[in-house]
C-alpha positions, 0 to 999 in steps of 0.5 A: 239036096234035102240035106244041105238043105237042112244042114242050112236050116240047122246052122241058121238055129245055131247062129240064132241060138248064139245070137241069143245067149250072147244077148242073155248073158251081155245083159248081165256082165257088169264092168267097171274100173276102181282105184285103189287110190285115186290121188297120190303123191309122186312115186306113190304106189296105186293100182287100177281094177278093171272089175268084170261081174257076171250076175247070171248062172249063164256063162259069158263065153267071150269078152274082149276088152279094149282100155286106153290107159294114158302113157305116163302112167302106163306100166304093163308090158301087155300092150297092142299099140300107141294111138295118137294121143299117146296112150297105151291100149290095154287089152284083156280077152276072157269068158266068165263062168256064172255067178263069178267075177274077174278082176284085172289088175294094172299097176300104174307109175305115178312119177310124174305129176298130172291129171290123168283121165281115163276114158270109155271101155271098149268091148266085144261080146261074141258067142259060143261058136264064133258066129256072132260078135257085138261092138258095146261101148262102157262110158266109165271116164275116170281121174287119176290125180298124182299131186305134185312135189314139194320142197322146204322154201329154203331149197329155191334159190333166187337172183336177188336172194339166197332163200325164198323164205326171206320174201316171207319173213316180213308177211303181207299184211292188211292196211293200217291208216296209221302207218303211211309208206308212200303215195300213188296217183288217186284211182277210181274206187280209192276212198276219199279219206285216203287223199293226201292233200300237200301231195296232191297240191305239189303234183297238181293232181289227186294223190292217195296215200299208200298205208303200211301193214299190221295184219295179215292178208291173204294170198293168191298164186297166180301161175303163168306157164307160157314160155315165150311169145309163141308158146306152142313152138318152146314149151318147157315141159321141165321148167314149167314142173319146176315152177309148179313146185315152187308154186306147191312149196309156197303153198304149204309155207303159206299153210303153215304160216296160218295164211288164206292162200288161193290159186289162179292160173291162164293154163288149161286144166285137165278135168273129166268134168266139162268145166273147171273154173280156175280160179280158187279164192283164198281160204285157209282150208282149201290148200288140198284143193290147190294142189288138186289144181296144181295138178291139174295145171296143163302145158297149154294155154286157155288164155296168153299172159298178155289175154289173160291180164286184159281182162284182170281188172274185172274178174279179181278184187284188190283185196288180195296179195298176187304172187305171179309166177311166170315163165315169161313176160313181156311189155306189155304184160309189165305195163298192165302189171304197173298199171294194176299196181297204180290202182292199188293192187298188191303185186309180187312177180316171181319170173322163173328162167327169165329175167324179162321184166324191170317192174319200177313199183312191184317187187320182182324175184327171179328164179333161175332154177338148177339144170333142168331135166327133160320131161318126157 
């Protein structure tokens, strides 16, 4: 009996004893994640770090490491199990000597554009003898951004012309009042010189004129990636990568034509950040920028197409040229279209694998793209 009795007594000191060095030497274990490239091309090499540092001379007699590692870029044969969020849980089980460090490194495929967040790092410690284990959570949300693919313009091919360079061999200038090039009905904020007084006197009402171009102006891409009514039923993850290259080659023709460029979009982007806003106003140094956007750009909506022109007028100015990329349209976004047209905005619609808008005063390109690929 006396003997149990000390046999409890001594097993009680060891858990405690384990407790305490596992609380010892937790407190000196630092782990973080590093890439060696946190933005790259597609195919681009890159691997993530997963750093494990023990400042103490004590050991760290057992570490379990748990890391969600998003599917796309996963390329490690180690793998526990898919969560419902398709992505692949990494797991690392060690102990760490003093004064030492570990480095576990993940090569990571970059073959599809995106922005890739990984998350908090899940860990264990436990004691030398198996006794005591403890559950800690590591707040370490990191990006990956893998920008997307862009081609020579000349390789688009559109329904109304063999090469989309020829959009921009005229380019968007700024107003001259010298050259007149037609007249549109006055709207509010029109200046009163620019009232065309026989016209007006023949239409019975105020009529503007419409002056031509003699300096450049700058630019905004406007991409839509709603891909019909209900998006969420037929989203075209294929097509919509399509789109964005096309939208990524017009910026880098744009760059070297010297032009201001900038970059709006109604998709949500993808951000370890709480917010992103999405919109960039046109610089002529923002163009890394853009593609950052771009690849940031999700499948899923923050606004519809319809929603997101409801509110245009109040958010963006006329000063701008928008080219509108847009997987889909329909009456009522091409009404508010004419309707932005006739209040002076400068507009050109590109509408990719559709053929859904006869826009009357804005210049329209359709682009039926080759067979699309299915993008898992």
């Amino acid at each position: 009996m006396l003997g149990s009795f000390f046999v409890v007594i001594f097993l009680g000191i060891i858990v405690e004893l384990g407790k305490w060095y596992k609380k010892q030497a937790k407190e000196n274990i630092t782990i973080k994640r590093v890439f060696t490239k946190d933005k790259v091309n597609i195919g681009e090499e890159v691997y993530m770090d997963l750093i494990l540092e023990n400042r103490s001379k004590k050991m760290a007699p057992y570490i379990y490491i748990e890391q969600n590692i998003p599917k796309q870029v996963f390329n490690d044969d180690r793998v526990v199990k898919i969560d419902d969020l398709n992505n692949e849980l990494h797991s690392l089980k060690c102990s760490l000597l003093g004064k030492t460090r570990l480095i576990d490194r993940i090569k990571l495929s970059t073959n599809k554009r995106g922005a890739y967040i990984f998350k908090s790092i899940e860990v264990t410690f436990g004691d030398f003898f198996g006794f005591s284990f403890e559950d800690d959570e590591i707040v370490d949300f990191k990006e990956l951004l893998v920008l997307p693919s862009y081609e020579n313009i000349s390789n688009f091919r559109f329904k109304e012309t063999s090469d989309l360079g020829e959009i921009f061999q005229r380019r968007w200038i700024n107003p001259d009042p010298i050259f007149i090039k037609g007249v549109r009905p006055y709207t509010y904020g029109d200046s009163f010189k620019s009232i065309h007084w026989k016209q007006t006197v023949k239409a019975g009402k105020l009529m503007s004129k419409i002056f031509d171009y003699t300096t450049e102006q700058a630019w905004v891409i406007v991409f839509n990636p709603q891909c019909s009514e209900e998006h969420f039923d037929s989203i075209k993850m294929a097509e919509v990568e399509k789109a964005i290259s096309l939208c990524a080659s017009i910026v880098n023709e744009m760059d070297k034509q010297g032009l201001k460029v900038g970059y709006l979009t109604n998709a949500r982007l993808l951000s370890a950040k709480e917010h992103q806003s999405n919109y960039l106003a046109p610089d002529r140094m923002i163009v890394d920028e853009i593609f950052e956007y771009l690849s940031r750009t999700d499948y899923f909506l923050q606004d519809k197409f319809e929603t997101f022109l409801k509110s245009f007028l109040d958010k963006y100015p006329k000063d701008y040229h928008y080219l509108f990329v847009s997987m889909y349209q329909n009456k009522t976004t091409d009404e508010l279209l004419e309707q932005f047209a006739e209040q002076g905005y400068s507009i050109t619609l590109i509408q990719c694998y559709n053929n859904l808008s006869d826009l009357k005063n804005i210049k329209v390109y359709t682009y039926e793209g080759e067979e699309a690929k299915n993008v898992e």
